[in-house]
N, C-alpha and C positions, 0 to 999 in steps of 0.2 A: 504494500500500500504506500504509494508516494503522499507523502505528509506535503501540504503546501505552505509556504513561507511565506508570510504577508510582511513581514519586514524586509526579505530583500526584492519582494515584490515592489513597496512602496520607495526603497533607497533605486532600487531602478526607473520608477516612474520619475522621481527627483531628480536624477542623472541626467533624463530623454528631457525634461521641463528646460536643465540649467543648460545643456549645449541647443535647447531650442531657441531659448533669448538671447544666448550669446548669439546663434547665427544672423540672429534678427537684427539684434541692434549694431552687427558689424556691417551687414545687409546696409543697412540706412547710415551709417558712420562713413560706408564707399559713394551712395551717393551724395549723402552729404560733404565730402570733400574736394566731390570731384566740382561740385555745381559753384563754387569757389572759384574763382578766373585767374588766381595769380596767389604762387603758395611759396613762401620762403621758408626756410630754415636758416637759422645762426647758428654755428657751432664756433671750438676751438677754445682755447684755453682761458682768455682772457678778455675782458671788454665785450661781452656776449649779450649780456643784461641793455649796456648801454648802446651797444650797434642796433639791437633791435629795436627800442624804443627811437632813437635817430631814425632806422628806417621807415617804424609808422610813423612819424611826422614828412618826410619826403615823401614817399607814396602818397599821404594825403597830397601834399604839393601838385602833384601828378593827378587826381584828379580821382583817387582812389577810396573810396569809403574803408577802412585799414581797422584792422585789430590785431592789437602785437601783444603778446602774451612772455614776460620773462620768469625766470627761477632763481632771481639771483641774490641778495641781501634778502630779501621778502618778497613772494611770487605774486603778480602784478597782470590786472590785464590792462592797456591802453585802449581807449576807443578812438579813435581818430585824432590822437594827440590831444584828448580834449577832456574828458572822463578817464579817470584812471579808479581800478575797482581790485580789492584783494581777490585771490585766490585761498579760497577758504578748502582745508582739507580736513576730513574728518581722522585721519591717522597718518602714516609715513607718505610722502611722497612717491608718487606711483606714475609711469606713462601712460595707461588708461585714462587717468584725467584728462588728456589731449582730445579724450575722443568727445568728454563733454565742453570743453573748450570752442570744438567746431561747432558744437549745434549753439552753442552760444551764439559765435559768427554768423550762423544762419541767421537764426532770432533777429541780431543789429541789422544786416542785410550788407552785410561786407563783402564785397571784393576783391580783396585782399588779406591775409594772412601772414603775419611773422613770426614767427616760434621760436622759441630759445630752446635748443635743443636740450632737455633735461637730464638726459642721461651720463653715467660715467662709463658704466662696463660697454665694452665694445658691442654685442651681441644688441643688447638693448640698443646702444645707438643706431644700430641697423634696422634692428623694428620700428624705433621712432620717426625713422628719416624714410625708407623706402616701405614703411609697410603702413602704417598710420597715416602719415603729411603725407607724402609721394610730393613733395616741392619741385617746382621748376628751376629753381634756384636755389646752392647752397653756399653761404658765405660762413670762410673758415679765418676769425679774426687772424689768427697765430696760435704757433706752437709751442708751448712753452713746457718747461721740468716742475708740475703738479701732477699729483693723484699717478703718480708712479705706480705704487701697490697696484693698480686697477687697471691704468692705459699703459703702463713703460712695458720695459724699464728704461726702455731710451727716448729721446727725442724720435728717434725715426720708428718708433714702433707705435708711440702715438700718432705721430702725421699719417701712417698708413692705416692706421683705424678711423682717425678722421674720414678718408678719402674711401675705405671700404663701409663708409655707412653710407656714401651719396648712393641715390639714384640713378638707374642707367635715363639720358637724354636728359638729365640737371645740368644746367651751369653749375661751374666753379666758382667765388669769386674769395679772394685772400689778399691779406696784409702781410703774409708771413714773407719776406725778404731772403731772410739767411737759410731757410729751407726748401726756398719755390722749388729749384731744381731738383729735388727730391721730391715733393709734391707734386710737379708737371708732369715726373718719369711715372710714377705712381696713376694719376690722372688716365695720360693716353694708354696704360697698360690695361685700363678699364674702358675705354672707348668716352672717357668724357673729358669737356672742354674746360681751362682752366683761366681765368685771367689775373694779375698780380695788379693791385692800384697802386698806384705810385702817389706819397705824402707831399710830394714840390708841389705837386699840383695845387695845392691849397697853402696858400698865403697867410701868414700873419694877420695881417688886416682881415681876412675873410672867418680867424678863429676868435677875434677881438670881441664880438657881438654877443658869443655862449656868456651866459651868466656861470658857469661853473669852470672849471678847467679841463678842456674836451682837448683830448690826443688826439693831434693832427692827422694818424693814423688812422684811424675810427670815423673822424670825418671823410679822408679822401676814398676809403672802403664804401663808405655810403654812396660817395657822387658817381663811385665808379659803375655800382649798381645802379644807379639812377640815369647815367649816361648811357648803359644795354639797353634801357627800358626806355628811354627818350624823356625823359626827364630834364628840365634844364636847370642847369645850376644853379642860376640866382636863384629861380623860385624855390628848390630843393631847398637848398642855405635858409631861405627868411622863414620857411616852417618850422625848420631845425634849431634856429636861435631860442623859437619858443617851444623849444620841446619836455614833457616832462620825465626829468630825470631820473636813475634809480638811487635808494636810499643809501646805496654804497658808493656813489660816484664820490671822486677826490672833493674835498670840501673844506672851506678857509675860516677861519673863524680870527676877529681883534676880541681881546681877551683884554681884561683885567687884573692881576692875581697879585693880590697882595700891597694892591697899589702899582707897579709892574704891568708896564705895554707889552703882551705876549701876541704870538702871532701862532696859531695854531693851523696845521693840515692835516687832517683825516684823511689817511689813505690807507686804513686797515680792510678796505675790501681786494688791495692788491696783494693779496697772501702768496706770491711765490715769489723767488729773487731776483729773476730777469724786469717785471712789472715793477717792483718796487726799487730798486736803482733807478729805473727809466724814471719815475715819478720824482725820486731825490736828483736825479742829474736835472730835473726840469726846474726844479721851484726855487724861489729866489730864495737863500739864506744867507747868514752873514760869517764871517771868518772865526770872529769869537758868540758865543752863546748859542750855540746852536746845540740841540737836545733831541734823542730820540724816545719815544714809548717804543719798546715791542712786546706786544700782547698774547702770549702761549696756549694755546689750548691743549687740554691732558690727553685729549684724543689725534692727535698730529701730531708726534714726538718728529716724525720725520721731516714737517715742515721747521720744528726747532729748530734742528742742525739746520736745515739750509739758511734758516735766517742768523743764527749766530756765524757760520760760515761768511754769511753778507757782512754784517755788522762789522767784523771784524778783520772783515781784507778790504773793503767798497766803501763804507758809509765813515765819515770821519764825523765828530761828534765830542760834546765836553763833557755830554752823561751818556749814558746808555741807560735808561729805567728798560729793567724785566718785571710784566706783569703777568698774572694768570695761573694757567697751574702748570704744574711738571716744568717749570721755570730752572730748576738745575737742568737740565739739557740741553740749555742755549744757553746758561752761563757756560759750564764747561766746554763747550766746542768752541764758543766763541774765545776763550782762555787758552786753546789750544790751540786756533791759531793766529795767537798775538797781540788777541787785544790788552790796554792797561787795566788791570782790575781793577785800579781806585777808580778808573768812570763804569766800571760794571755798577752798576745799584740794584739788586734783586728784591723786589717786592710782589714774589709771589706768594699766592695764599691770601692775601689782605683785600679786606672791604674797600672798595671804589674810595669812599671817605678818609682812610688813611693814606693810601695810596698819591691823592690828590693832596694834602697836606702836606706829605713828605718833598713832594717833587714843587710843591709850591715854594717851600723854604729854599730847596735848591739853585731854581732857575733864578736868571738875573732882568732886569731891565732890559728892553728893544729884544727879548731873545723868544726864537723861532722853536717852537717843536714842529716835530714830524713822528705822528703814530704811525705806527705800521705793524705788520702781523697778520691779526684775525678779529674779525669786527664780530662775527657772533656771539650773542652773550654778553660773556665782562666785557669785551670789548664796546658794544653798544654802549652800557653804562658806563662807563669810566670816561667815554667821549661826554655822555650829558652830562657828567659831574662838572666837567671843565665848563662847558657852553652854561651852565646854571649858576655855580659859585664864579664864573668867571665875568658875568656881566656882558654880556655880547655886547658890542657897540655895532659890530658889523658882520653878517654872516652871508654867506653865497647863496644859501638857501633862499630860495623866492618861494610862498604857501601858494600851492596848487590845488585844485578841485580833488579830493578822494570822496567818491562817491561809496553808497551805502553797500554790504555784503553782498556777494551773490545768493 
């Protein structure tokens, strides 16, 4: 007598239920993506967050009703440069979300799409780009030495995971310089086309206009895309001056401290070494008082060494303050190779409020910091302590429209 099983009777009807809605609602995700006339992706190591949002404000330019969607400091959607709305996630960070992203885009009646590629591990990047977006274009800012563990271990093992996520019949389009020729070899081995923008093209006078400090890099990426697609520069540029930017872009702040004219730069969203030199080679400091934050987090031992590495071959400086956690690992690397340990000042472990006292007493009149590291977290807070107890007199920041939850 066959006994009948009504529980794996019902685990099987549950099974047939759960790959029926999935087919369905992938069903409508293909048409929904496709009915979209112009689909980008951003990828690449650096500057992801803020290329995108640049490009939906040029696309608008262009004549495009745009929604750019980033993942970068705090995940953000843009609507036509003009509404910006959080992405609210109920648990970790997943690329399924992209698929309700689009039906958003439908909803607004967009035209255009710009994605920030969300992924780290390679495989995902490939679902995200060729099997989800399917973009007509992929803009790969650069390549830089982060998330090793995941994309390396080299430079060139990341550029070819970049380039094996694009789509077959995507454009290229990158800022990366020092590795195009590996990226182009990579490119046509795939059958797709690449182009490299070149930064001369964008003038001093034409970066004067950003309210925030925008790499000319990042700009001329943008126009170059804007150039394939017939966009004309001026008009690109005067949308882009009012673009709204992301919460980790480079940021100035006149400070107060203690009686003390300080002049503070937030640039803890450039947490790898190549970005953060670039940022210290760029910004004005002065010969004596110049001061650095770099801020640890206990889960990135490996980006420690590279920044105490920095700190102490690159960055010249009259303090060095360590902040955050697992803070011995970028004092000793950086000890080992060569910095002076009477400007080492370790304050890991410590609440935002002592932290800011201690460094208070130290710094001098007319003198510049520059944080750098890791903005999540204590990094966040230890930026507001300054801009709060510091009295802002003047900050880059311009209040933009954030509209209500999704």
């Amino acid at each position: 007598m066959v006994v009948f099983d009504y529980g794996i009777f019902l685990l099987l009807c549950l099974l047939i239920l759960f790959i029926v809605i999935g087919r369905i609602e992938w069903v409508n995700h293909i048409r929904n993506i496709n009915s979209i006339p112009l689909r980008i992706v951003v990828n690449g190591t650096r500057g992801k967050s803020t290329v995108t949002r640049l490009l939906g404000a040029a696309l608008k330019a262009g004549g495009y009703k745009t929604l750019a969607k980033t993942t970068g400091t705090k995940p953000r959607l843009v609507i036509d440069n003009q509404i910006e709305k959080p992405v609210i996630r109920p648990g970790r960070a997943n690329i399924h979300e992209q698929l309700s992203i689009t039906r958003k885009a439908i909803k607004e009646k967009a035209d255009a799409i710009v994605f920030e590629n969300m992924s780290l591990r390679p495989d995902l990047q490939w679902i995200e780009e060729t099997r989800i977006i399917s973009p007509q274009i992929v803009v790969i800012t650069n390549v830089r030495a982060d998330h090793l563990e995941v994309m390396g271990p080299t430079l060139e093992d990341i550029a070819k995971n970049f380039i094996n996520a694009v789509p077959k019949n995507a454009k290229v389009f990158t800022g990366e310089k020092a590795l195009f020729n590996l990226l182009e070899k990579l490119a046509k081995a795939r059958g797709l086309e690449i182009y490299l923008s070149d930064e001369n093209e964008v003038s001093s006078e034409e970066l004067k206009p950003f309210t925030y400090f925008e790499h000319r890099e990042n700009v001329a990426l943008v126009l170059s895309v804007c150039k394939y697609l017939g966009i004309k520069k001026d008009k690109a540029l005067a949308e882009m001056y009012n673009y709204i930017p992301d919460s980790g872009v480079l940021k100035k702040y006149d400070l107060k401290i203690n009686g003390k004219n300080i002049l503070l730069y937030n640039a803890l969203a450039a947490n790898d070494p190549d970005s953060t030199n670039f940022i210290y080679e760029r910004i004005d400091k002065p010969e004596k008082n110049f001061y650095i934050i770099v801020n640890c987090r206990a889960d990135r031992i490996d980006r420690s060494v590279q920044l105490g590495k920095l700190i102490s071959t690159r960055i010249k400086a009259d303090y060095y303050f360590v902040t955050g956690g697992e803070t011995r690992v970028l004092c000793r690397t950086a000890i080992k190779n060569g910095i002076n340990r009477e400007k080492l000042i370790d304050l890991g472990n410590k609440d935002v409020e002592s932290v800011y006292e201690r460094i208070a007493k130290l710094i001098n009149d007319k003198g510049v910091i520059l944080a750098i590291g890791n903005i999540v977290g204590y990094g966040e807070r230890l930026i507001e302590q300054f801009v709060q107890k510091g009295n802002p007199r003047h900050s880059a920041a311009s209040p933009r429209k954030i509209a209500q939850q999704l």
